[in-house]
N, C-alpha and C positions, 0 to 999 in steps of 0.2 A: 220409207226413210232409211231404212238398213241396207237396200240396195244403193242408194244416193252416196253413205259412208262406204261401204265397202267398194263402190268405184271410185270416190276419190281415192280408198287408200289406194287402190291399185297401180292408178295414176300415180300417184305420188310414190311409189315404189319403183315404179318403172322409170320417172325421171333420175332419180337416184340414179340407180345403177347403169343409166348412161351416163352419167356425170364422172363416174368412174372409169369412162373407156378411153384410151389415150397412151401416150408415153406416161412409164413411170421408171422411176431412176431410183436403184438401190445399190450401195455402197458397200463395198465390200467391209473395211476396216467398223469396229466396235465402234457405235455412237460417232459415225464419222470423222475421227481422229488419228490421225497419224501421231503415234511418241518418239521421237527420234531418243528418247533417254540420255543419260549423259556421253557427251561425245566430246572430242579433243579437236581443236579449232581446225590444224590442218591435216587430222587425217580423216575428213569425213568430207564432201563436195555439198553438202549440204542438201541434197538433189532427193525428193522419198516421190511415188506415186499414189495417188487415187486412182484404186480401181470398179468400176461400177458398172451395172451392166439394168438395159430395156427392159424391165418386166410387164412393161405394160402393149397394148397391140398398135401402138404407131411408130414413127420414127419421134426420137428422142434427139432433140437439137439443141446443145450448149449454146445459149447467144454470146453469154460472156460471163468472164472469171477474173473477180475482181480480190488483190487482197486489203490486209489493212493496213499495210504500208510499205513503201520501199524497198524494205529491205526482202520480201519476199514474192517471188517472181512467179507467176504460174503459169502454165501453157493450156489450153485447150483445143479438144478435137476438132475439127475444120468442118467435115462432113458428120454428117444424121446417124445416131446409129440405130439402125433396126432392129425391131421387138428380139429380144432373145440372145440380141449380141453384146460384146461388153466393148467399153472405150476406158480410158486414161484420161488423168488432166497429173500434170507434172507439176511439182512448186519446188524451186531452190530459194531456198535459205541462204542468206550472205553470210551466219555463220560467225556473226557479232559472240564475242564472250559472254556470259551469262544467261538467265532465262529464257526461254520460248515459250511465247505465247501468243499468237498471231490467231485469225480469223478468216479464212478466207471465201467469197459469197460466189456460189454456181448461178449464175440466173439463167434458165431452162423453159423448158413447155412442159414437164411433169408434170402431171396432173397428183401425183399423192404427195408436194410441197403444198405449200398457201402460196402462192403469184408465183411459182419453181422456183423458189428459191431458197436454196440449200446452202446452210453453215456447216464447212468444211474446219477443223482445227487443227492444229501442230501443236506438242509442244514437248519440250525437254530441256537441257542444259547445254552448255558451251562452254568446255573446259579449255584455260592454253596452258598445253605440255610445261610441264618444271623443268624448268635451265637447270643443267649442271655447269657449274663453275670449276672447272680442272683444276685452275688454281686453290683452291680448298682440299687442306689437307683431307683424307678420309678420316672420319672419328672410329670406324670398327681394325682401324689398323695401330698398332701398338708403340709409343714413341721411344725412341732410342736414347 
């Protein structure tokens, strides 16, 4: 009987750790978030990258990168990248005033996602620069 268990467990150890053989995809940036932090409407292009690279021993295939709306555009790599190499996926921001908080989904062949697919986030602020009005007199200059 104790050989019976200790071959299934064997068995059952060895499926395991084939299950782990494959592309895997790890992400450069902390908790895969990009912070763009506060920024001023037009002097930022709104443009950041994800950078990640194959840990795992196959080729690693982005099928597609999807965000969670309009206003954030992402790009993904065309070709496979192989175990060991690293790829980009690009996202601009239209760069709307106010908060950022967007989502954006990698769906992959990774095998260390659940079905490869990876939550990508942004987020910071959208500040527009203060008008100066020439016409207003300055307050730190002294009236006559």
């Amino acid at each position: 009987m104790k050989k019976i268990f200790t071959f299934i467990a064997i068995i059952t150890f060895g499926f395991a750790s084939q299950a782990q053989s494959g592309a895997k995809i790890e992400f450069k940036d902390k908790d895969n978030t990009i912070d763009y932090g506060t920024v001023t409407k037009d002097s930022d292009n709104g443009i950041r990258t994800f950078e990640f690279t194959n840990t795992g021993d196959a080729p690693l295939i982005i099928k597609d990168v999807k965000s969670s709306c309009g206003c954030t555009v992402p790009t993904k790599p065309t070709e496979a990248i192989l175990p060991g190499k690293t790829g980009k996926i690009d996202v601009k921001y239209n760069m709307n005033p106010g908060p950022i908080r967007k989502t954006i989904t990698v769906e992959s062949n990774a095998v260390n996602y659940e079905g490869g697919m990876v939550p990508l986030k942004i987020k910071g602020t959208v500040v527009v620069p203060e008008e100066v009005n020439m016409m207003e007199k300055k307050k730190s200059l002294p009236s006559n």
